[in-house]
N, C-alpha and C positions, 0 to 999 in steps of 0.2 A: 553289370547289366541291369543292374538297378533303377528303373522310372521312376519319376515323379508320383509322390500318391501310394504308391506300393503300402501297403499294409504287412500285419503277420499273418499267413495263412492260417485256418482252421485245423484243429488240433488231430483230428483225425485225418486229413491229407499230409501234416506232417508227421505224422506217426508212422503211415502207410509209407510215405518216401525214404524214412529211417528204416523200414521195417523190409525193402523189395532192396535197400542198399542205392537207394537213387540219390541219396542228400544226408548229409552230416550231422553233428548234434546243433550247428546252430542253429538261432532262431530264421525261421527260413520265409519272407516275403513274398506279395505277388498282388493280382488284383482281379476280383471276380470278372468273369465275361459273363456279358449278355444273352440272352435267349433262352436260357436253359428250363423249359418247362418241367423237365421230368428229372435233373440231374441238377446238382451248384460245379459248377464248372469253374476253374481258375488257371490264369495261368504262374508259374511258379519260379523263382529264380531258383536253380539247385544250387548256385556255386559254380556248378559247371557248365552252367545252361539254361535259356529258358525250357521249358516243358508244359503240356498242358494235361491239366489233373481235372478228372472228375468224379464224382459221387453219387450214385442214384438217391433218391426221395423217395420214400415208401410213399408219399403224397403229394401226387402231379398239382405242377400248380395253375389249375383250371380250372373253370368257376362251378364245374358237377363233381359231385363227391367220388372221385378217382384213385384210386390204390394199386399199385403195382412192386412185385415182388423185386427188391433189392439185390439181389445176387445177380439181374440179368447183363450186367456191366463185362461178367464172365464170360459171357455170349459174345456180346460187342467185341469184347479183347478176340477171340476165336474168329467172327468175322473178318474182320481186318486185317489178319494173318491169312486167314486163303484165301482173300481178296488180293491181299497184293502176291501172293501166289500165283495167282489169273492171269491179272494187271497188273503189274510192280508200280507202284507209285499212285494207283488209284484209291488209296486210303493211309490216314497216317500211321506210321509206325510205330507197331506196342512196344513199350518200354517195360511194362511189367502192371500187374492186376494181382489187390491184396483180394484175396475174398473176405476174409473174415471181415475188412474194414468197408469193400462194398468200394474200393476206388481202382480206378481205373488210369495209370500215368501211359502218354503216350507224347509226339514229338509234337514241337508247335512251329505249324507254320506260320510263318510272319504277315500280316493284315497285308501288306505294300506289296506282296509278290500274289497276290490271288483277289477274286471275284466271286463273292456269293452269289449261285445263283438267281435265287431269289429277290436280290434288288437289281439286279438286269436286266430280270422279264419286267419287272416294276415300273423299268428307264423307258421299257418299249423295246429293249435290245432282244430281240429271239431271235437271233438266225441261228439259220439250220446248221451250218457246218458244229456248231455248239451241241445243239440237240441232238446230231447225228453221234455227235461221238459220246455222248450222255448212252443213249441207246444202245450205241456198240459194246461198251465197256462192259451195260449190265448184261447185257447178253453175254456178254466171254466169262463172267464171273460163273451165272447162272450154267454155261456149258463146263465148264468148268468142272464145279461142285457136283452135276451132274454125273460125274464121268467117273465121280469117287463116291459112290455109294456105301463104302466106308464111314464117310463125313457124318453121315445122320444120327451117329449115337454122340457126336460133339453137340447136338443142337437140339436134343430132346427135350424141345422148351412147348410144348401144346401147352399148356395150361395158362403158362407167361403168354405165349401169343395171343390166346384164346381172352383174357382178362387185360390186355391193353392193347388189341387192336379189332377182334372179331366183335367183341361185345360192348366197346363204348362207339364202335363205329354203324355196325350193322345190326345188333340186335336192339341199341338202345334207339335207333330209328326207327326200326321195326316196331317199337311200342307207341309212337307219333304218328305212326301210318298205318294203322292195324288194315287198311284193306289192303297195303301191301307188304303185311309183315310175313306171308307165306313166301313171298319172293325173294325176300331179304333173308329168310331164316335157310333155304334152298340155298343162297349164295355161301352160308356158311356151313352146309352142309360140305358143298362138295369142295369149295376150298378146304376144306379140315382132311377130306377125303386124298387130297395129292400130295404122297410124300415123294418129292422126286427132285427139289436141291436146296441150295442155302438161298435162305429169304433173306434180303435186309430188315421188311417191315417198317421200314419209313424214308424213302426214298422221295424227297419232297425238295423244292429247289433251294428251300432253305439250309439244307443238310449236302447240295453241294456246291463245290467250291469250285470253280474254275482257273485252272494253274497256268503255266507254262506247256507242260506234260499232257495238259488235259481236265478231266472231272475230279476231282477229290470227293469221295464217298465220307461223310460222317455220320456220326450216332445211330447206329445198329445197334440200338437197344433191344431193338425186336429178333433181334433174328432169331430164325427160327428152320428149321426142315420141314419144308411144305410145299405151298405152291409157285410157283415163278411165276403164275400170271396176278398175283395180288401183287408184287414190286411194278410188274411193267403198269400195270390200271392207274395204282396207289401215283405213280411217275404223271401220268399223261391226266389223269384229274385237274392236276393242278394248270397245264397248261389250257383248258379249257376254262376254268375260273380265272386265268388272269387277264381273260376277255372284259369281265367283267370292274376290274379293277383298273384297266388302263384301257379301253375300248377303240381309241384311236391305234393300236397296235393289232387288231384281234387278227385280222390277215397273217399279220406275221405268227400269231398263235398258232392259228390252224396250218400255216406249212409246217411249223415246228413241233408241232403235235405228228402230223404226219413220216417229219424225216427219221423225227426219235423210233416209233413205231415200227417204221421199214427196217431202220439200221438194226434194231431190237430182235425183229422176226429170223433177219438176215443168220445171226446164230446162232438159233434154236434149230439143235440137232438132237435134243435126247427125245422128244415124243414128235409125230407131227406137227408142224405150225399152225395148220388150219385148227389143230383141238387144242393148241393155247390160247387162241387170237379169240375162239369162241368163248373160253373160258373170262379171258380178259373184259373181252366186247360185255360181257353179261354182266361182269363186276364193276363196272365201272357207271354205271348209274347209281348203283347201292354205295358208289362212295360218294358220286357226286353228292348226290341228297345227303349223307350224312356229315358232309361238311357243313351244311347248314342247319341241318337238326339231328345231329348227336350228340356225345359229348365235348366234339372238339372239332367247334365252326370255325373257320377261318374267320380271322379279325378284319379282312377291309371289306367285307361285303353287310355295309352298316344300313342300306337301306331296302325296305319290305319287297319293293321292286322286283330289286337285282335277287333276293331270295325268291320269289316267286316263278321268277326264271327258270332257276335251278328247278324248281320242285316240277313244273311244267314235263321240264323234258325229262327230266329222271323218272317222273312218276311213270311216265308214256310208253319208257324205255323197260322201264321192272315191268310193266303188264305186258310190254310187247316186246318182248329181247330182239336183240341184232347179232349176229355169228363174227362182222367183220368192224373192226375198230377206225376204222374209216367212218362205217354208219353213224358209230358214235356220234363223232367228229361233225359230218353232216347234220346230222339233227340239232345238235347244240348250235352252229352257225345259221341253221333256217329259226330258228326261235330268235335268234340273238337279230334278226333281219327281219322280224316282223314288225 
């Protein structure tokens, strides 16, 4: 099973494979994948298989000086386990997690049977049935995890979540917007305040895959026991900026914003829906804006413009909050229509 190009892995992934009993004494091949801003990722021939291994970075590779604690890979393994708990098949399968070495082996799916989401909506492709079941899923997880409040001492990660997602997203915007950094520092109040299921923390269409089965959830780096309405906001952010990157699609945005949304709500059984949707509807301006001025913009929104956009309605949004994620939805299409 050997490809072309295969190199020898890095000494610490095959350490970690010798060391969890995944792979042998030889010398063991593979060839880095792509994307990996917070993690070197590879996939692996064991001998018996391919596999895909990965590694946290104590330093993300983005151009603000970003530092995040290395053991949260532990997390990710634990996600991914009561995820497909939920949803069987909605996240790949752990194969095993060295701590000491910081790597994470788990099953690899084959490129030719799957669809990242994220160069889909790119294509222009958002339909709903996709979106819907994106929505669905995170909500059965989310109901799920909810329902074992047990779970929260697997995930006693605040300070990891707090140091690569509240504070490069929300408070390092908050220091670019000081007249709305009381509203931005409020959002991460009361997100900090809701411990009530298992967060992914980066639920973005890059991170899924579209299968046969369904969505495939990856890189739960973040996860965390917190809020369920920062997955669902962090989710539907992005279908709202990828107006912005393919504009002759944005209709299909906004139904797909919409269907994920419903199908999302449609689950939520552990607290009311109307006091997630508030919470979401509020959060979801503090992300929008910090995709363009935190520490981790999104890379195709390269002109002043299309950023000025964003800040428009977001700013509009943090001074004058909306309860329903619909309104969201609406005000970003009346700006995007002026």
């Amino acid at each position: 099973m050997i490809a072309a190009g295969d190199v020898a892995v890095p000494a610490e992934f095959a350490q970690a494979l010798r060391e969890m009993g995944l792979a042998g004494s030889g010398t063991l091949l593979g060839a880095p994948l792509t994307g990996g801003v917070s993690s070197d990722i590879w996939r692996i021939d064991t001998g018996q298989g391919l596999v895909c291994a990965k590694r946290a970075l104590a330093k993300l590779r983005v151009a603000a000086d970003w530092h995040a604690p290395i053991e949260r890979n532990l997390y990710e393994a634990r996600w991914m386990n009561v995820a497909n708990e939920a949803s069987p098949g909605c996240a790949p399968r752990v194969l095993g997690q060295h701590a000491g070495l910081g790597v994470l082996v788990m099953s690899y799916l084959e490129p030719s049977g799957y669809s990242l989401w994220k160069q889909m909506l790119r294509d222009g492709r958002a339909d709903t049935p996709t979106a819907r079941r994106v929505g669905s899923v995170l909500g059965r997880i989310h109901a799920y995890s909810a329902a074992r409040p047990g779970l929260a001492a697997e995930f006693a990660t605040d300070t990891i979540f707090f140091d690569i997602r509240l504070e490069p997203y929300l408070l390092a915007t908050a220091r670019r917007h000081p007249d709305v950094a009381p509203a931005l520092e409020r959002l991460v109040e009361v997100t900090r305040s809701q411990a009530l299921a298992m967060v992914h923390g980066d639920v973005s269409p890059k991170n899924i895959l579209i299968g046969p089965q369904g969505p495939v959830f990856l890189d739960a780096e973040c996860a965390w026991w917190g809020d369920p309405a920062f997955d669902i906001a962090f989710c539907l952010n992005h279908l709202l900026l990828k107006c912005l990157w393919n504009p002759s699609a944005a209709e299909a945005y906004r139904s797909a914003f919409e269907a994920l949304a419903g199908a999302y709500l449609q689950a939520v059984d552990w607290e009311p829906r109307a006091a997630l949707e508030a919470r979401a509807a509020a959060l979801l301006p503090g992300l929008l804006l910090a995709r363009v001025d935190g520490k981790s913009p999104v890379e195709y929104l390269v002109e002043e413009t299309q950023r000025q956009r964003v800040r428009r309605v977001a700013r509009a949004l943090l001074q004058h909050p909306v309860d329903r994620l619909s309104l969201v939805n609406a005000a970003w299409h009346e700006e995007l229509a002026s």
